[in-house]
mmCIF file of the C-alpha atoms, coordinates in Angstrom:
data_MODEL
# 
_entry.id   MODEL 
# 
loop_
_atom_site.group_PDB 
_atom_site.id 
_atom_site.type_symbol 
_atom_site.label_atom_id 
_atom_site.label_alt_id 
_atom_site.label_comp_id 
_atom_site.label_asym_id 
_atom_site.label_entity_id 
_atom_site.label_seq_id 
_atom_site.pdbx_PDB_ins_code 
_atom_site.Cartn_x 
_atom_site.Cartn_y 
_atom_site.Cartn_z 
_atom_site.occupancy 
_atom_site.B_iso_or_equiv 
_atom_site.pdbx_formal_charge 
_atom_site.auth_seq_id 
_atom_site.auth_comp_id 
_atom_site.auth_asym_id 
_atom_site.auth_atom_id 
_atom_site.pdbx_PDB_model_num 
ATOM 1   C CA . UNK A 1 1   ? -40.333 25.262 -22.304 1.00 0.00 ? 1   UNK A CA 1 
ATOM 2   C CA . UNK A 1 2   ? -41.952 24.111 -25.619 1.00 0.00 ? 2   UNK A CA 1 
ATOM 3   C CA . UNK A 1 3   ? -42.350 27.579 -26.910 1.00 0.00 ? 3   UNK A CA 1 
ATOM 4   C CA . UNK A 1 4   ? -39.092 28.573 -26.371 1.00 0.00 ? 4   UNK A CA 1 
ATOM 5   C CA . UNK A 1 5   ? -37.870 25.140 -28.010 1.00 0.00 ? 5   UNK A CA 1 
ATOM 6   C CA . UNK A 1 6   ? -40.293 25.930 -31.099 1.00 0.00 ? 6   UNK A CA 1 
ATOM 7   C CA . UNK A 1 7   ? -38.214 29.190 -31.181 1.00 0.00 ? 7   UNK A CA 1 
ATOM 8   C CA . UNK A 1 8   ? -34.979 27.691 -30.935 1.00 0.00 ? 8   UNK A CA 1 
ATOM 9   C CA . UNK A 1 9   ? -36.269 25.484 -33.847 1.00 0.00 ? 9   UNK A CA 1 
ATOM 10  C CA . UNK A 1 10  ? -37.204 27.916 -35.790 1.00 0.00 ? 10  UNK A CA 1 
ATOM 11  C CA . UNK A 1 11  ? -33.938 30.293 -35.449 1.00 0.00 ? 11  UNK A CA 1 
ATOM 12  C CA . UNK A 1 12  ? -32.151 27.179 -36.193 1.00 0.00 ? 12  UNK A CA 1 
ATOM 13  C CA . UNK A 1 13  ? -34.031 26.126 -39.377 1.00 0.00 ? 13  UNK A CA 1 
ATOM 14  C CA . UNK A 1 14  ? -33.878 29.927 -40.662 1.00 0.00 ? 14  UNK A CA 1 
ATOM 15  C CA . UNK A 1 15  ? -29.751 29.620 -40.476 1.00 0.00 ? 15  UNK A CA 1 
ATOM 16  C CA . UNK A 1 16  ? -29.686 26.007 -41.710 1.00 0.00 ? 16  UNK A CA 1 
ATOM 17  C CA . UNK A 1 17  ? -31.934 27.773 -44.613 1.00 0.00 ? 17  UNK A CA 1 
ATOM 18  C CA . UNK A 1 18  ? -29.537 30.274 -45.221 1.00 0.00 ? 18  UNK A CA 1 
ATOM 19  C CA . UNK A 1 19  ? -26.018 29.439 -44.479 1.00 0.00 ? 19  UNK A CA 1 
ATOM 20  C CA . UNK A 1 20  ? -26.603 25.840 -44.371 1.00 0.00 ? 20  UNK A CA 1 
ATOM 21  C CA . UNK A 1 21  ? -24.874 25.540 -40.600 1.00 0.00 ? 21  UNK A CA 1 
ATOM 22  C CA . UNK A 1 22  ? -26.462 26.077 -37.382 1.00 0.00 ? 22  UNK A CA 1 
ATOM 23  C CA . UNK A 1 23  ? -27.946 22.998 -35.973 1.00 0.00 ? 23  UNK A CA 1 
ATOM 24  C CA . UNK A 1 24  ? -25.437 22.357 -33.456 1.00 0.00 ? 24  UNK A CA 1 
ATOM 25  C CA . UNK A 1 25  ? -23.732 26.039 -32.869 1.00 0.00 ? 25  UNK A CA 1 
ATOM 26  C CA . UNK A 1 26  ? -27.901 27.295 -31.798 1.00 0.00 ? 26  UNK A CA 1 
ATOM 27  C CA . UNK A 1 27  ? -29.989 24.045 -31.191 1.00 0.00 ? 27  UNK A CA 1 
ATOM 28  C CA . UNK A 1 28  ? -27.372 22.656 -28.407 1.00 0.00 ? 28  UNK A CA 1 
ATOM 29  C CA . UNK A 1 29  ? -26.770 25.770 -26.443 1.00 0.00 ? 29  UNK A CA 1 
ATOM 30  C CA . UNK A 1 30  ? -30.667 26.454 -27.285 1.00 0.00 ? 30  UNK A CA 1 
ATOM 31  C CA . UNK A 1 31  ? -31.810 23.251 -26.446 1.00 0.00 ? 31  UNK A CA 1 
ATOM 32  C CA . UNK A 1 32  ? -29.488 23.078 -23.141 1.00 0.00 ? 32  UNK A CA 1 
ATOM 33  C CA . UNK A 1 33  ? -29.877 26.443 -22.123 1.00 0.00 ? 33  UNK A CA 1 
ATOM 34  C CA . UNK A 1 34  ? -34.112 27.443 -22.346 1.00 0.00 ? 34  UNK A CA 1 
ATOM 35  C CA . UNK A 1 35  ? -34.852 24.089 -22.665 1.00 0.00 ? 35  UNK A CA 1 
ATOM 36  C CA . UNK A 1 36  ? -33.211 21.962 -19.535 1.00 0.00 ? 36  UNK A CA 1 
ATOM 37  C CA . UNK A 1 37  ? -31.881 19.536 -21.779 1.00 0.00 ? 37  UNK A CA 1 
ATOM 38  C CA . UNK A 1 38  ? -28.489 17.685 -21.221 1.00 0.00 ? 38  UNK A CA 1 
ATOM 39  C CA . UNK A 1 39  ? -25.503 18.085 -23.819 1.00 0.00 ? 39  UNK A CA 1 
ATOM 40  C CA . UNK A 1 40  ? -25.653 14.323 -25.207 1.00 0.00 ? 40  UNK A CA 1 
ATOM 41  C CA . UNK A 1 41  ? -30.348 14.414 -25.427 1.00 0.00 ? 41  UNK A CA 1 
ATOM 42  C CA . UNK A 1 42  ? -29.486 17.799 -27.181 1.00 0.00 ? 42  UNK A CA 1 
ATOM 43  C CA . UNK A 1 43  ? -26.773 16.172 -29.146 1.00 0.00 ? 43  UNK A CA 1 
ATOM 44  C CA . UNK A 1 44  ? -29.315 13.344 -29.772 1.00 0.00 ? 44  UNK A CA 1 
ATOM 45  C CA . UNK A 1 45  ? -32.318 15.198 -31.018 1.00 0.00 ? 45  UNK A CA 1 
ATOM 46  C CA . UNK A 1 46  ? -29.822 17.141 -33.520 1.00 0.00 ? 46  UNK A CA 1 
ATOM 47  C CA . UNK A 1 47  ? -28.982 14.046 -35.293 1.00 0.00 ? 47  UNK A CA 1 
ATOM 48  C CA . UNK A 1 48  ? -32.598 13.109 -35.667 1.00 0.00 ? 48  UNK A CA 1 
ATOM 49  C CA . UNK A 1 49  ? -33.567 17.097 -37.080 1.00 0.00 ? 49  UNK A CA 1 
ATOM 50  C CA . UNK A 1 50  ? -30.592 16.985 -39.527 1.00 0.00 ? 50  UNK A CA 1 
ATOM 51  C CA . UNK A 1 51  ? -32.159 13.656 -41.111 1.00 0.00 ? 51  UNK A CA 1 
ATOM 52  C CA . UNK A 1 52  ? -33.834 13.662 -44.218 1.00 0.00 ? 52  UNK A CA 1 
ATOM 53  C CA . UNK A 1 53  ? -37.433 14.991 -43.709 1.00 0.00 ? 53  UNK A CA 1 
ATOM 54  C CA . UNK A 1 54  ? -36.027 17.957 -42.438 1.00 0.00 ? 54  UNK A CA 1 
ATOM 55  C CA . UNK A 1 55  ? -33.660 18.874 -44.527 1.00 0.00 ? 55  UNK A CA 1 
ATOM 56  C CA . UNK A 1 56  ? -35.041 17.370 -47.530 1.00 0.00 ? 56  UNK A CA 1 
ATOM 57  C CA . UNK A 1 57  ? -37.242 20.606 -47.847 1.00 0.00 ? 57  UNK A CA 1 
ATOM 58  C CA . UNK A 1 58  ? -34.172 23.371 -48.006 1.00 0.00 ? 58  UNK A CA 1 
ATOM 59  C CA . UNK A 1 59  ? -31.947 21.719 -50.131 1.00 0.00 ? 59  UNK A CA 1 
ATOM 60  C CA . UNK A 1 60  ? -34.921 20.691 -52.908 1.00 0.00 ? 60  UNK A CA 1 
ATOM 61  C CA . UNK A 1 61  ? -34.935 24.926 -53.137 1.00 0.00 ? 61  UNK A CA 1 
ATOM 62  C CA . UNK A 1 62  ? -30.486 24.357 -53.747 1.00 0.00 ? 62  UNK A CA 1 
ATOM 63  C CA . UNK A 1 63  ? -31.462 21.439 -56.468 1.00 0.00 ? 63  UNK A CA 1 
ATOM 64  C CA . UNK A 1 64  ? -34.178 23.366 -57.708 1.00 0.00 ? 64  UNK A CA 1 
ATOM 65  C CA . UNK A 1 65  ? -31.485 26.092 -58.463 1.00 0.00 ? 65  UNK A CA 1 
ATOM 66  C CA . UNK A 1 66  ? -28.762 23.490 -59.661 1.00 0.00 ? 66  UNK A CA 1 
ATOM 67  C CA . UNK A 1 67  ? -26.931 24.199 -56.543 1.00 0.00 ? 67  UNK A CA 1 
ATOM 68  C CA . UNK A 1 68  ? -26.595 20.419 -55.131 1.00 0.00 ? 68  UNK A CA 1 
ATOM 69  C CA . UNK A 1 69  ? -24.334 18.398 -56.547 1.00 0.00 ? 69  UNK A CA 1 
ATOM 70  C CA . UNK A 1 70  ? -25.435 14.694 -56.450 1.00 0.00 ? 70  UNK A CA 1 
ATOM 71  C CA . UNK A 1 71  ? -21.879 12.876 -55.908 1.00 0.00 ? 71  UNK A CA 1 
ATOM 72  C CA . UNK A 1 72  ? -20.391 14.988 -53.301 1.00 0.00 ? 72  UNK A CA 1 
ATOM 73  C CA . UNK A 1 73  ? -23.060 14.550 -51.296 1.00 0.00 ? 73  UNK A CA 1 
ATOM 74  C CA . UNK A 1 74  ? -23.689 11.318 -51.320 1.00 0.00 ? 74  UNK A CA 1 
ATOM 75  C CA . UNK A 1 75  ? -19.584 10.522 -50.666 1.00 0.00 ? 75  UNK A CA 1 
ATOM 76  C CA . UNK A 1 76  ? -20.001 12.955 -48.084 1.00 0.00 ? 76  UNK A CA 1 
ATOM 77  C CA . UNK A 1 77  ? -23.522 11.542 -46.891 1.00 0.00 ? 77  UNK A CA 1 
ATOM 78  C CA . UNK A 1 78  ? -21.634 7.939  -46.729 1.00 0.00 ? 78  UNK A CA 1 
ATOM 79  C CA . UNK A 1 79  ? -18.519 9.607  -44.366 1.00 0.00 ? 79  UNK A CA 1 
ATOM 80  C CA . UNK A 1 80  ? -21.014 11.250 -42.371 1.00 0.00 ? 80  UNK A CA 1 
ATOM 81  C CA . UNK A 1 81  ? -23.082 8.061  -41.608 1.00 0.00 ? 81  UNK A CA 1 
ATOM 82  C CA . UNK A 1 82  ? -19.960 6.229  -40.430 1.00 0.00 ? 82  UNK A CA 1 
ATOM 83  C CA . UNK A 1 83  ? -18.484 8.929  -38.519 1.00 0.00 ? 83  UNK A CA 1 
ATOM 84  C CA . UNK A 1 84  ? -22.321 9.660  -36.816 1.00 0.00 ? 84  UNK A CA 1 
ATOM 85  C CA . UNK A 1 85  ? -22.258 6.136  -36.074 1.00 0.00 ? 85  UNK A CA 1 
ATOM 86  C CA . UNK A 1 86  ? -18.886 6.592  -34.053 1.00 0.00 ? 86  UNK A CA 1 
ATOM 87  C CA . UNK A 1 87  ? -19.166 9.385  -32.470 1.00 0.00 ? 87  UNK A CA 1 
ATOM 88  C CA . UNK A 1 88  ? -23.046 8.483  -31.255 1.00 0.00 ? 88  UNK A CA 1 
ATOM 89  C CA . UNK A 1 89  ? -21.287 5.396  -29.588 1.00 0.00 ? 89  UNK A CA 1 
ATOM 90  C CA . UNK A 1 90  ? -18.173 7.163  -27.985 1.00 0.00 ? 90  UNK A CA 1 
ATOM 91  C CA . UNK A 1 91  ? -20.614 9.484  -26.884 1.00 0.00 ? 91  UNK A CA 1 
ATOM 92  C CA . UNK A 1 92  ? -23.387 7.436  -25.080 1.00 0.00 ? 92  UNK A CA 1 
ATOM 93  C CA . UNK A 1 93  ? -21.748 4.886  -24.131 1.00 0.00 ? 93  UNK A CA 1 
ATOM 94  C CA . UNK A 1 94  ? -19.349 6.763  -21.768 1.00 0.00 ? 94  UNK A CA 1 
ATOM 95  C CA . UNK A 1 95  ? -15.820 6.934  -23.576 1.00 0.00 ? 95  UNK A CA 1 
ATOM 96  C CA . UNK A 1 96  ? -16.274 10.767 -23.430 1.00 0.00 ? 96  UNK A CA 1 
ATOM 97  C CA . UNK A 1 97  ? -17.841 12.096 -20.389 1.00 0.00 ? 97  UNK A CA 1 
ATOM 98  C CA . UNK A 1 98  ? -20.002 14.775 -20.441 1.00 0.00 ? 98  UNK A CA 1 
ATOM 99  C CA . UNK A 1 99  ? -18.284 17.640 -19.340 1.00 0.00 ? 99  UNK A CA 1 
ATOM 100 C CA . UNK A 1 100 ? -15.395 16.338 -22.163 1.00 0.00 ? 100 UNK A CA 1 
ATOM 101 C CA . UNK A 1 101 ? -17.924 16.727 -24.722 1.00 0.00 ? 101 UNK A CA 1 
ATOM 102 C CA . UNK A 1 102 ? -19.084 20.242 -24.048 1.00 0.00 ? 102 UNK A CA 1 
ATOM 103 C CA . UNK A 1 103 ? -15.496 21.601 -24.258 1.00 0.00 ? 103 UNK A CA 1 
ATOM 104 C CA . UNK A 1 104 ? -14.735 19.951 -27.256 1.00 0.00 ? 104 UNK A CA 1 
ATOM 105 C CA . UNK A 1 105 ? -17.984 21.699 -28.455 1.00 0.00 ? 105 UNK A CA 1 
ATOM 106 C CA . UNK A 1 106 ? -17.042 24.874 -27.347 1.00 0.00 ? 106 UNK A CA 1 
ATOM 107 C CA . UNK A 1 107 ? -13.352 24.564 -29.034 1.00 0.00 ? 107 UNK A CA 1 
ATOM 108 C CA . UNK A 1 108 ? -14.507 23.582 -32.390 1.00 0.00 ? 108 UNK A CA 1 
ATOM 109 C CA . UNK A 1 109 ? -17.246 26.500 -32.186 1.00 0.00 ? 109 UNK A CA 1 
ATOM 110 C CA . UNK A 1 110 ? -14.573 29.136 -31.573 1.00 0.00 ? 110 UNK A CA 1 
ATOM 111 C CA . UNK A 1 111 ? -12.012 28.042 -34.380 1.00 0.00 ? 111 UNK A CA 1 
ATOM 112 C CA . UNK A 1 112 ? -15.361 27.350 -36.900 1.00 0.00 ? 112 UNK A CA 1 
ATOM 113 C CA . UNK A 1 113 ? -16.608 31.126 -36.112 1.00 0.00 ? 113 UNK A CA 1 
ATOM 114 C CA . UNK A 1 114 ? -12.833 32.369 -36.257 1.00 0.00 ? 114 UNK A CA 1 
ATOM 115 C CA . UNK A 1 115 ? -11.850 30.490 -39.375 1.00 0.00 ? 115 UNK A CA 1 
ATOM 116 C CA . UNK A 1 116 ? -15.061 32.003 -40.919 1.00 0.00 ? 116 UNK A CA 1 
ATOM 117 C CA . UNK A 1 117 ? -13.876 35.638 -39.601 1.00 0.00 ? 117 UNK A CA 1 
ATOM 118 C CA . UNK A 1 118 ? -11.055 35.189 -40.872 1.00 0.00 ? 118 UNK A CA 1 
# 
């Protein structure tokens, strides 16, 4: 299970690197599917990958470049923190059941991948 979580990990982090999206469209199925995992750990130990250590790597190559742009992302950075901080309550503390959250995954995958299509 650890290997195949390594490679999950390392799919993941190759996308991240190169489209800058794929945390939770691979690591969740990933994670839930080779790994055993439930939706909300899975949902869990994305939050704690997307944090700074780990991305602070891949986007110093984007700043490096003059491809980050320092206000965006820290309005963005703010929005994110108060929305995380939301949706990590609705979702552990029971307002959305499991089975709730894993469709709403699945919808917002299918109109990301088609609006990108598209």
């Amino acid at each position: 299970m650890n290997i195949l979580l390594l490679l999950v990990g390392s799919i993941t982090g190759l996308t991240i690197g190169v489209l800058g999206t794929g945390a939770g469209v691979l690591m969740i199925p990933g994670m839930i599917y080779l790994g055993g995992l439930t939706f909300q750990e899975a949902v869990g130990i994305t939050l704690l990958m997307q944090t700074l250590p780990v991305g602070a790597l891949g986007a110093y190559q984007y700043w490096e470049k003059g491809l980050l742009r320092l206000i965006p992302s820290i309005m963005i950075g703010v929005g994110m923190l108060l929305g995380i901080t939301l949706g990590g309550y609705l979702a552990t503390q029971g307002v959305i059941q499991e089975t709730s959250l894993r469709k709403m995954f699945g919808v917002l995958a299918i109109i990301t991948g088609f609006s990108m299509l598209v």
